[in-house]
C-alpha positions as CSV (number, residue, x, y, z in Angstrom):
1,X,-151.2,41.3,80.0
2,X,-147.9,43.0,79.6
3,X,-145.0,41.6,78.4
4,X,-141.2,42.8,78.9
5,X,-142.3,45.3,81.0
6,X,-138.9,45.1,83.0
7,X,-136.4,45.5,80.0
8,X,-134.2,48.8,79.3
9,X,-133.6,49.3,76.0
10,X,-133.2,52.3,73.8
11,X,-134.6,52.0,70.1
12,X,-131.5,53.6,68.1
13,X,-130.6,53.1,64.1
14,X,-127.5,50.7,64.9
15,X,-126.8,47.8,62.9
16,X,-126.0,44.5,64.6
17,X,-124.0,41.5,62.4
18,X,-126.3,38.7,63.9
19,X,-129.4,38.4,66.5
20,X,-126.5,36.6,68.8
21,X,-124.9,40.3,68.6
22,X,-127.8,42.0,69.3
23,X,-128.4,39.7,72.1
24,X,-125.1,40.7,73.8
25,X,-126.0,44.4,73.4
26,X,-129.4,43.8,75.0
27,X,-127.0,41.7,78.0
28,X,-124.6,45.0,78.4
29,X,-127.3,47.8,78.3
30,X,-129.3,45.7,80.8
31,X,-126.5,45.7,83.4
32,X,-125.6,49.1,82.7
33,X,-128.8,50.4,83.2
34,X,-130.9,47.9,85.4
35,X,-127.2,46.8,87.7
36,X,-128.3,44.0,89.8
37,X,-132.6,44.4,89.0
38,X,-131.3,43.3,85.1
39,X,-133.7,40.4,84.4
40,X,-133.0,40.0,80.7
41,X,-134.0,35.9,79.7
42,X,-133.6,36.0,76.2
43,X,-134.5,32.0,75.4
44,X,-137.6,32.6,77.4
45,X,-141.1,32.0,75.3
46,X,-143.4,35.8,76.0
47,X,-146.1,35.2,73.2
48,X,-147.1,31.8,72.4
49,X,-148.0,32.8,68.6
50,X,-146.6,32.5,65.4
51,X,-148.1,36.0,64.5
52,X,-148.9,38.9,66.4
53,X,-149.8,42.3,65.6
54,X,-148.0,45.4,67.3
55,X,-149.6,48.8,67.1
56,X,-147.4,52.4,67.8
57,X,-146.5,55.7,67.5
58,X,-143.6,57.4,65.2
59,X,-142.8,59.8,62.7
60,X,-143.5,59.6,59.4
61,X,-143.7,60.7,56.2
62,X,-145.7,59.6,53.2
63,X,-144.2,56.3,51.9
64,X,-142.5,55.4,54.7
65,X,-144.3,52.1,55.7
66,X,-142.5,49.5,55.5
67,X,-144.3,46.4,53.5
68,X,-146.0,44.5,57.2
69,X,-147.3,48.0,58.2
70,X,-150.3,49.9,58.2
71,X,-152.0,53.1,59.1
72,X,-154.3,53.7,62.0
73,X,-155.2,56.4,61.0
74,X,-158.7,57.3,59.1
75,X,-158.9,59.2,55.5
76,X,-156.2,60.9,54.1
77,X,-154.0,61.5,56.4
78,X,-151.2,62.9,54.5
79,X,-153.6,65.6,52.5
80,X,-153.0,67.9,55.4
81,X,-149.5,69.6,55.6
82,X,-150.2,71.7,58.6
83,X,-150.7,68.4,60.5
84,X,-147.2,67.5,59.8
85,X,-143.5,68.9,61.3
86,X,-140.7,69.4,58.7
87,X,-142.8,66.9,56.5
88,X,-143.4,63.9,59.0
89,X,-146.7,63.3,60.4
90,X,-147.2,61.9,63.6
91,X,-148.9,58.4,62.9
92,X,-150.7,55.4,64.9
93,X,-149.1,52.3,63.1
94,X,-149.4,48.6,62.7
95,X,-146.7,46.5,62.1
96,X,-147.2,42.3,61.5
97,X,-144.7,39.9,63.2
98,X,-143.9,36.4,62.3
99,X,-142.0,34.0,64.2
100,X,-139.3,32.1,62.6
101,X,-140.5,29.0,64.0
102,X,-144.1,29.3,62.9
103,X,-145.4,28.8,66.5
104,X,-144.2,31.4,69.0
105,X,-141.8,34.4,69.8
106,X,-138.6,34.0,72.6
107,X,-138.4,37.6,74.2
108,X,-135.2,37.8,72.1
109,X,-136.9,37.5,68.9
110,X,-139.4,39.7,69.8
111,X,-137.1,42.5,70.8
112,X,-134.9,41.9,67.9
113,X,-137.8,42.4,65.6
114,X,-139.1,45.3,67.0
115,X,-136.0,47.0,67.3
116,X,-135.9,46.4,63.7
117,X,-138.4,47.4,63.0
118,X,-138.3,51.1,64.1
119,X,-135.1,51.6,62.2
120,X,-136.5,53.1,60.0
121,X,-138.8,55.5,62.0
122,X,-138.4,58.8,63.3
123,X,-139.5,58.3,67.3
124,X,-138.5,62.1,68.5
125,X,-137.4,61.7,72.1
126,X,-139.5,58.7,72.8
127,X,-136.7,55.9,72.0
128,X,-137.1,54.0,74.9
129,X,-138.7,50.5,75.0
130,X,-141.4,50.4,78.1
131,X,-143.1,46.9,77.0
132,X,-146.1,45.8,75.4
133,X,-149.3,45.3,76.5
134,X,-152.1,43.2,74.8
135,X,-154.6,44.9,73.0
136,X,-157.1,42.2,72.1
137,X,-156.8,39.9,68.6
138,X,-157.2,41.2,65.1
139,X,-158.2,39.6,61.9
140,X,-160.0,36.8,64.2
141,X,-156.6,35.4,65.9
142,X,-153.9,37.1,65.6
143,X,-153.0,38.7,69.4
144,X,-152.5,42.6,68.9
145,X,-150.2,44.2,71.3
146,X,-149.4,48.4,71.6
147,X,-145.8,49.1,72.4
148,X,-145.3,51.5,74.8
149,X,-142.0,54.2,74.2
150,X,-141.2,56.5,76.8
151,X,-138.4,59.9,76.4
């Protein structure tokens, strides 16, 4: 399954005052970018969960994970500085979501989140969003996703 497949967005480090602001940005880059295709629904209920799991790719050095995040990677990944490019290390990452309403995610929480969450990370040229696509469950339940970034 994928999910928001059809949204433009660009993963940048700007700071909104409220999700209702970020929600408007979302609205504006949509029509800017998608013109009359622009299909954002932000109300609309994409994962029927109160917890998922989202898997990606970014930049980063050792430290950097933020407290719902892990590694992907295998043994000790950060031993190696050859691997890495003016100290960050290119790294498969984990990242756990909760709903605020304990039982499911609106595609504008889930965006919101997400965008949030890679504030913090260094993407390269891959900063734009091109959706998620489910991965299977982890720890038993909880629906893993992979989020896809394009340049």
């Amino acid at each position: 399954m994928r999910l928001l497949q059809n949204i433009a967005w660009n993963f940048n480090k700007n700071s909104y005052n409220s999700i209702a602001d970020f929600n408007q940005r979302v609205i504006e880059y949509q029509l800017a970018i998608m013109k009359e295709r622009a299909c954002w629904k932000s109300d609309e209920i994409v994962i029927d969960s109160p917890i998922i799991d989202v898997a990606f790719t970014a930049w980063i050095k050792e430290g950097d994970l933020a407290k719902n995040e892990n590694l992907l990677e295998e043994g000790d990944f950060f031993d190696d500085a050859e691997d890495s490019e003016n100290g960050y290390f290119q790294a498969e990452i984990k990242a756990r979501l909760e709903a605020d309403n304990d039982r499911n995610f609106t595609a504008l929480e889930l965006l919101y989140k997400l965008d949030e969450q890679m504030k913090s990370k260094e993407l390269g040229d891959h900063i734009f969003f091109e959706g998620l696509s489910e991965e299977g469950e982890t720890d038993g339940a909880v629906p893993l996703f992979y989020m896809a970034c394009g340049s």
